[in-house]
C-alpha positions in Angstrom: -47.3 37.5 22.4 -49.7 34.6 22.3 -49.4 32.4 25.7 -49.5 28.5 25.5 -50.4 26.4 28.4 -48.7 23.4 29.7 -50.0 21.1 32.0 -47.5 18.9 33.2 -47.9 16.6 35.7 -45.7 13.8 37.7 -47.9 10.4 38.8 -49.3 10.4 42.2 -47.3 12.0 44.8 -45.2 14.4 42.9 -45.9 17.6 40.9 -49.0 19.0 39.5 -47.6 22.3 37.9 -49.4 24.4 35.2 -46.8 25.9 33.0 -48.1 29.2 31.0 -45.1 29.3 27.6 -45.5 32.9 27.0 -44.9 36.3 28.7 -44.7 39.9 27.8 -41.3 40.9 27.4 -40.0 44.1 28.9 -40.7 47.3 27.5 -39.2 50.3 28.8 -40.6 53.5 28.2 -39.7 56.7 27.0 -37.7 58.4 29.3 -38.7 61.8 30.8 -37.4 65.1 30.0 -34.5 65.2 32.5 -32.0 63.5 30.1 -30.8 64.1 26.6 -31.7 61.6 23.8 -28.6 61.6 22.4 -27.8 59.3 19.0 -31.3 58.9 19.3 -30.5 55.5 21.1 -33.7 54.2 23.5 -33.8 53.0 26.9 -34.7 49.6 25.2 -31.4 49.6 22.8 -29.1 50.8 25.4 -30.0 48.0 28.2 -30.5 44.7 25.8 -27.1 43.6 26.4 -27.8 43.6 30.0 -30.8 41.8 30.0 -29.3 39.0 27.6 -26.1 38.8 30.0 -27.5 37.2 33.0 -24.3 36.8 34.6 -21.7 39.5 36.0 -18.5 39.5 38.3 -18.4 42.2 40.9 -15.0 43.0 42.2 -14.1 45.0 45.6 -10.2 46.0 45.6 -8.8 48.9 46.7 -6.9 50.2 49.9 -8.9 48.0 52.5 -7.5 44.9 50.6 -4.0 45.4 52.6 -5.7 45.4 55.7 -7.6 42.0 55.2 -10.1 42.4 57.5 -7.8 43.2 60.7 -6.3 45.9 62.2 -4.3 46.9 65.1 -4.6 43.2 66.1 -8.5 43.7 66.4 -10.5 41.3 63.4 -13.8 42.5 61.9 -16.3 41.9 63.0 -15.8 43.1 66.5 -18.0 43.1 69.6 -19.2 47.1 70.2 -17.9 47.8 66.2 -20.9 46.5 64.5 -21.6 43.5 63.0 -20.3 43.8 59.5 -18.1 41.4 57.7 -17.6 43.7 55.3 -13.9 43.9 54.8 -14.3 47.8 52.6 -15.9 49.2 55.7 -12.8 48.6 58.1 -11.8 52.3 58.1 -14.8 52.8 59.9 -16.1 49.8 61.8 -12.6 49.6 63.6 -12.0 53.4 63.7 -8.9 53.2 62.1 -7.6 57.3 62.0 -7.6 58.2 59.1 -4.2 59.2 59.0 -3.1 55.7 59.6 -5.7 54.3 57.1 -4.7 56.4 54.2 -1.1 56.1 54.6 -1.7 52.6 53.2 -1.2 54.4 49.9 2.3 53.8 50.6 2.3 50.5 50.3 -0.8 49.4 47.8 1.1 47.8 45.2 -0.7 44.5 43.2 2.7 43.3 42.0 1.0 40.4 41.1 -2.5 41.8 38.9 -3.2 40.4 36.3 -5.9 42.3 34.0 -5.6 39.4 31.2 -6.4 36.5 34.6 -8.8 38.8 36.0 -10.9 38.8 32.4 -10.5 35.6 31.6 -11.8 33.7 34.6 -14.9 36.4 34.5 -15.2 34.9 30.5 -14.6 31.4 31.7 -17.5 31.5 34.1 -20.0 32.6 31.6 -19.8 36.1 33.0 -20.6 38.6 30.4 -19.4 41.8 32.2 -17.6 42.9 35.5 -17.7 45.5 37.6 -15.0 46.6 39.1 -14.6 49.1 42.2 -13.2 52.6 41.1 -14.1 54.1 44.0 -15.6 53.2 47.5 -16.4 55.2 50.3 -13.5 55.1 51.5 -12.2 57.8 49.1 -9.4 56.2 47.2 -9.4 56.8 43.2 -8.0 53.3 41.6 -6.9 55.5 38.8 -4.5 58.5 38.4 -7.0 61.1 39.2 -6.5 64.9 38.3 -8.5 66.3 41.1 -7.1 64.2 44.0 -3.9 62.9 45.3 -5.8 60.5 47.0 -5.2 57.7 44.1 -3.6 55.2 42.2 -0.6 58.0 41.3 0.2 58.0 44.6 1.1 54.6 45.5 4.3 53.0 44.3 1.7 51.3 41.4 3.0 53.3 38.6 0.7 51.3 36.2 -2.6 52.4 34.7 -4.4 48.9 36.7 -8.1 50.3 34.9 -6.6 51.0 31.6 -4.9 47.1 31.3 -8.2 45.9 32.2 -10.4 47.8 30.0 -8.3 45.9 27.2 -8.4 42.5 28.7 -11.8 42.6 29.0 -12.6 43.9 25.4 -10.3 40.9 24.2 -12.1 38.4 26.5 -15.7 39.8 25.6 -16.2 41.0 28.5 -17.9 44.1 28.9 -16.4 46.7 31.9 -18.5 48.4 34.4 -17.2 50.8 37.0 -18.8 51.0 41.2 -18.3 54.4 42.0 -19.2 55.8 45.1 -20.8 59.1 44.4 -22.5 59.8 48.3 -20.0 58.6 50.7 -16.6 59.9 51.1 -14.8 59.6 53.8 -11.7 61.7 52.7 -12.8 64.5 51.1 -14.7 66.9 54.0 -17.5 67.7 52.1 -18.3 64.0 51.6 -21.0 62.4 53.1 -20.1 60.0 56.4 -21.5 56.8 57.4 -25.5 57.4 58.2 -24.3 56.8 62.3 -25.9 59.3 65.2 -22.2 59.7 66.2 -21.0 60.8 62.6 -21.8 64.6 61.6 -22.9 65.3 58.0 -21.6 67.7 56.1 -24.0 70.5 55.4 -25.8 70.8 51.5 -22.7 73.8 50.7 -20.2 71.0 52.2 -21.5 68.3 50.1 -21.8 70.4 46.9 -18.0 71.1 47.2 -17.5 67.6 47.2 -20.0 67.2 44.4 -18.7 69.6 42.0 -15.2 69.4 43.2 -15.0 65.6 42.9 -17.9 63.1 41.9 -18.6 64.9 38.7 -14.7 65.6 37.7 -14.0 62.0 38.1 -17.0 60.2 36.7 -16.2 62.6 33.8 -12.5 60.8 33.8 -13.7 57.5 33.6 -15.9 57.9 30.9 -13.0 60.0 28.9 -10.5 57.3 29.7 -12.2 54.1 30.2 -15.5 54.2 28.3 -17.2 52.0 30.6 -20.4 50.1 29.4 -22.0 50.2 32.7 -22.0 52.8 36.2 -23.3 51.1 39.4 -23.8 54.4 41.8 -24.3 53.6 45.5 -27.0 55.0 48.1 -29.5 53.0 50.4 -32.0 54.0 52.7 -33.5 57.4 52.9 -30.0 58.7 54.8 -28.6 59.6 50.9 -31.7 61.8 50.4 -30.0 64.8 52.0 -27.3 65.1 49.8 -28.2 63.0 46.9 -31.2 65.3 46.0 -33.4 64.7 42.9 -31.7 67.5 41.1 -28.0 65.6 41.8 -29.4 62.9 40.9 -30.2 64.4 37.5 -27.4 66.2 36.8 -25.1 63.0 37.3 -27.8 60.8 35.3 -27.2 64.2 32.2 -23.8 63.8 32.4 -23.5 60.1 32.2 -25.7 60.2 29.2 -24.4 63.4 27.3 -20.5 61.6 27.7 -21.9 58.0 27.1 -25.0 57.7 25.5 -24.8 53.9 25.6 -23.2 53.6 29.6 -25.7 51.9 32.0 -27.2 53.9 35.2 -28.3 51.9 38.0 -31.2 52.8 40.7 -28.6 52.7 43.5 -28.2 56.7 42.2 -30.5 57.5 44.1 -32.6 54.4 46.0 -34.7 56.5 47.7 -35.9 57.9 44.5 -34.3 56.4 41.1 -37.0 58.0 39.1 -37.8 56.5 35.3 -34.1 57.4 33.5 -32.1 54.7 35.1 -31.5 51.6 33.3 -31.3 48.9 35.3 -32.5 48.3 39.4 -30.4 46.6 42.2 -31.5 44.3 44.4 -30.3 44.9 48.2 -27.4 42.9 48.8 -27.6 39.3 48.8 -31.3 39.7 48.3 -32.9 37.2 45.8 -36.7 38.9 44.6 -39.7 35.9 44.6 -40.7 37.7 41.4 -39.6 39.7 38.6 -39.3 43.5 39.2 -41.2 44.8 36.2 -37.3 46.7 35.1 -34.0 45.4 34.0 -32.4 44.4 37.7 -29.1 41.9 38.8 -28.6 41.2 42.4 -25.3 41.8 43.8 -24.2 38.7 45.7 -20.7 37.5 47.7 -19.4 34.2 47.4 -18.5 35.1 51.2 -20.0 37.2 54.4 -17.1 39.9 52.8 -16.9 42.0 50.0 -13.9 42.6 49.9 -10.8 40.3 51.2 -11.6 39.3 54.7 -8.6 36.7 55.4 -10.5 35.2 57.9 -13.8 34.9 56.3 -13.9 31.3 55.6 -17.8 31.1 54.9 -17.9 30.7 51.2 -20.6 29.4 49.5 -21.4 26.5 47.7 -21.0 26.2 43.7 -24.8 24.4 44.2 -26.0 27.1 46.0 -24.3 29.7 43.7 -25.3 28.0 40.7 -29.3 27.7 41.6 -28.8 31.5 42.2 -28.3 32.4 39.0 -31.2 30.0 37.8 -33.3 31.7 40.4 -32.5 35.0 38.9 -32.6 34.1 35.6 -36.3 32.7 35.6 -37.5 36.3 37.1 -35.8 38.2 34.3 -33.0 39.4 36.6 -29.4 38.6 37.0 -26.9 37.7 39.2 -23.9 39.9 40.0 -21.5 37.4 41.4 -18.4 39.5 43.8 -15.2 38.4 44.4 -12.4 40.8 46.7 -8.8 39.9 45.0 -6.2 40.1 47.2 -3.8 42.9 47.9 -1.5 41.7 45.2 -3.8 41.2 42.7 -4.8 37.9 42.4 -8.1 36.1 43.1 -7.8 33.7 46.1 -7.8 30.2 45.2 -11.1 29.7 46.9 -12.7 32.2 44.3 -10.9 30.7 41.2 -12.0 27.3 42.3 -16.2 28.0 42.3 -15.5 30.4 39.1 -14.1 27.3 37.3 -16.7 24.8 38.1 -19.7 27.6 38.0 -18.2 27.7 34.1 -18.2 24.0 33.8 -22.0 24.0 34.5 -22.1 27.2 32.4 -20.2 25.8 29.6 -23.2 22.9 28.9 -25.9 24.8 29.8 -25.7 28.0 29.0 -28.5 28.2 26.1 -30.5 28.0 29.1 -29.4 31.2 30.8 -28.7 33.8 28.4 -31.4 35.8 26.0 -34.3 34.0 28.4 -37.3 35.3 29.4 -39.2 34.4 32.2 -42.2 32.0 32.3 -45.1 33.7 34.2 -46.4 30.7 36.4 -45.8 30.2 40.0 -42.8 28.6 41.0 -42.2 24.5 40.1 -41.0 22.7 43.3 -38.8 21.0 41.7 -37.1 24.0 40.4 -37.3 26.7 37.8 -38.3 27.9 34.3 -37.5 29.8 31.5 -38.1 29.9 27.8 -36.8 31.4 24.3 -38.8 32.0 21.4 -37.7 31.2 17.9 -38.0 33.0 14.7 -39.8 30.0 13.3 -42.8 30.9 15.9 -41.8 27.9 18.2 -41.0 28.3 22.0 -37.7 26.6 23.5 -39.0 25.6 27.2 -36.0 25.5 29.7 -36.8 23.3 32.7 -33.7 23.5 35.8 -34.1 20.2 37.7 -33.3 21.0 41.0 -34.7 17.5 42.8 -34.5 14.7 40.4 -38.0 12.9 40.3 -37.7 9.1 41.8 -40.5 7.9 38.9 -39.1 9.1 35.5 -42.3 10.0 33.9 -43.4 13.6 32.7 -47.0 14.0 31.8 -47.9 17.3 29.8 -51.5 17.9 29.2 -54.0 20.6 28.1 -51.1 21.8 25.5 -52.3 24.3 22.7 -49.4 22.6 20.3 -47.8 20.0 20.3 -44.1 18.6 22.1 -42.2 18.0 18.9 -38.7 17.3 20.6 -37.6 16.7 24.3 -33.9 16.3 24.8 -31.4 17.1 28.3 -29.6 20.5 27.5 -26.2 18.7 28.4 -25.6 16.2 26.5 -28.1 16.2 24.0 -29.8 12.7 25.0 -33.0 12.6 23.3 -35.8 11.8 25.2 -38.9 10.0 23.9 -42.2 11.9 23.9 -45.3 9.6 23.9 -48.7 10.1 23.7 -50.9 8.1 26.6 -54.2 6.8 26.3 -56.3 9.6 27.2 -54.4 11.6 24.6 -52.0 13.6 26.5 -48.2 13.7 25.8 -45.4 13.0 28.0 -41.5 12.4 28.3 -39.7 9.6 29.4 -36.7 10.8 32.2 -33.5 9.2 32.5 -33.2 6.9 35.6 -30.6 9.3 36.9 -30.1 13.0 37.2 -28.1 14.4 34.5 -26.5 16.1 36.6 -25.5 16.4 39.8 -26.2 19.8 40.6 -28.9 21.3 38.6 -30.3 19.2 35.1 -31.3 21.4 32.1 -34.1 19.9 29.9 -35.5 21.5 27.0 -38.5 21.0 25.3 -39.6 22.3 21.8 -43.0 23.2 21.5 -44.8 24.0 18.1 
């Protein structure tokens, strides 16, 4: 790909910026021997949906929803319990017994779910798939499972809650992806515990048990039943390495691909060590890369401190701060996985619904700009971010998010190997005028005020 160069630059005290139109588009390799080639489909094919998605919801439900961050009167977090917010870890960050904790089978029942609302507020937002927690470490199958009793069959839900929503999203366009936790398992013996000094591991036999008698039974289920488009696997740290060897991580990876040829693997398999045959990478949480990580990668994000339902989390994010997330991501070729914890009954909490609704009402007008980009190689804008599309014609659409609104509504491009043929805001199509100055150099006249409030979208055609 040929680059183009763009010099564009504000009048005296604002921003020189040098803007390259042009960048190598990922290329993934062939993938080693450790995984079948089966349909003949390539790393490349299986992961472009991904990479022109953007945008995903991640959802945290499951037994640890009924307890809403509190138990036994005690709220996370907890002086002496740890820190975490994190509503899904309550089991063990308040040391509930487990005999307490998993009785809440008994009374997990989303009278209220919703598979069609659930899919169509991820749709309305300008999410194009959602991830949804089958199993966490907690143990606890969101599905009738054959090899435990540990599940969905077990509670007075008599409803197949993965199955509905496998169906709303394929009516919504939405594609489903399933968290598994395939390390931690705090139920089964053989599963591995939190990485604590106080918590004993169970040995490699232990853990095989659990491997063999478990993880690969059910991941084998979910694929049967659900055909899931995507897998996001969970391990951090170099605690997973002693159970989630290179050769488990292999045999999962040929299972996944042998059942699903198409089904996305994530490098959470195994962090320490992902190796070349997973598809996409996973940012830590909340952690937004300053620069594109050479692979596929999303970063899972909360709109909270919480995962899942913490009824007394009350930090929720901004839809500004949200919103110039996803253009972050989205500039560095990555995306932005976007979590929301339902609560026990099964509906999103009208805090959630509210940011999903107006994240799609930016989404709605702008979203040319997000999906099917690629990134722009040039450092960082201060007034905001980049990305481009090329067209068939040859041409390059240039997408320019307008974080903070210049006060002098005059943009000066220079050193251009083509030429600005049309300028317009993304919104609401207002044309702007592209002039040529007196030394020769092009440049846009800017509305006096921001299109919009938030983040402005302009796009530039350049021949």
């Amino acid at each position: 790909m040929n680059n183009r160069l763009v010099n564009i630059i504000w009048p005296t005290g604002f921003i020189s910026i040098i803007i390259s139109i042009g960048c190598a588009a990922y290329a993934a390799g062939d993938v080693g021997g450790t995984t079948p080639k089966a349909n003949n489909i390539s790393p490349t094919e299986r992961v472009a949906w991904f990479e022109e998605a953007r945008f995903g919801m991640f959802l945290h439900w499951g037994l640890y929803s009924e307890l809403a961050g509190c138990w036994d009167g005690k709220w996370m977090p907890q002086p002496g319990h740890g820190k975490s917010w994190y509503a899904e870890w309550i089991q063990m960050r308040l040391d509930v017994p487990d005999k307490e904790y998993q009785a809440l089978v008994k009374s997990f029942n989303p009278v209220k779910f919703d598979a069609d609302a659930w899919a169509g507020e991820a749709a309305g937002a300008g999410m194009r798939y959602l991830v949804l927690t089958a199993k966490h470490h907690d143990g606890f199958a969101l599905w009738d499972s054959a090899v435990t009793n540990y599940d969905l069959g077990s509670t007075p839900c008599k409803r197949d809650l993965l199955g509905e929503l496998a169906e709303a999203c394929r009516r919504h366009g939405v594609k489903l992806g399933f968290y598994y936790s395939h390390w931690q398992d705090w139920k089964h013996p053989g599963g591995a515990q939190p990485p604590w000094p106080e918590k004993k591991q169970p040995t490699d036999g232990e853990f095989e048990t659990y491997w063999q008698a478990i993880c690969l039974p059910q991941v084998t289920e979910l694929i049967d039943r659900y055909d899931p488009g995507m897998f996001w696997f969970d391990t951090w740290g170099k605690n997973a390495s002693e159970h989630i060897t290179t050769q488990r991580r292999d045999q999962l990876i040929r299972l996944v691909r042998t059942k699903s040829p198409r089904c996305l693997i994530n490098g959470r398999i195994c962090a320490h060590n992902p190796g070349n045959d997973v598809d996409y990478l996973s940012a830590g949480d909340n952690q937004f890369p300053e620069k594109n990580l050479g692979r596929p990668w999303q970063t899972p994000a909360t709109m909270q401190h919480s995962w899942a339902w913490h009824a007394r989390d009350f930090n929720w994010k901004s839809v500004d701060k949200m919103i110039g997330l996803l253009v972050h991501n989205t500039s560095l070729g990555g995306n932005y996985l976007l979590n929301v914890g339902p609560l026990p009954d099964g509906r999103f909490p009208a805090p959630a619904v509210r940011r999903l609704r107006e994240i799609g009402g930016w989404m709605a007008a702008n979203h040319e700009a997000i999906y099917d980009t690629e990134p722009v190689d040039l450092p960082r804008p201060k007034w905001g971010r980049l990305t481009q599309r090329i067209q068939k014609d040859g041409s390059r659409l240039l997408y320019a998010y307008v974080f903070d609104w210049p006060g002098e509504q005059r943009l000066l491009i220079k050193n251009i190997s083509g030429n600005i043929t049309a300028a317009a805001v993304l919104e609401t199509g207002q044309p702007l005028v592209v002039k040529t100055d007196k030394d020769g150099f092009q440049f846009i006249e800017l509305p006096e005020q921001a299109p919009d409030d938030r983040v402005s979208v302009i796009v530039l055609k350049i021949k």
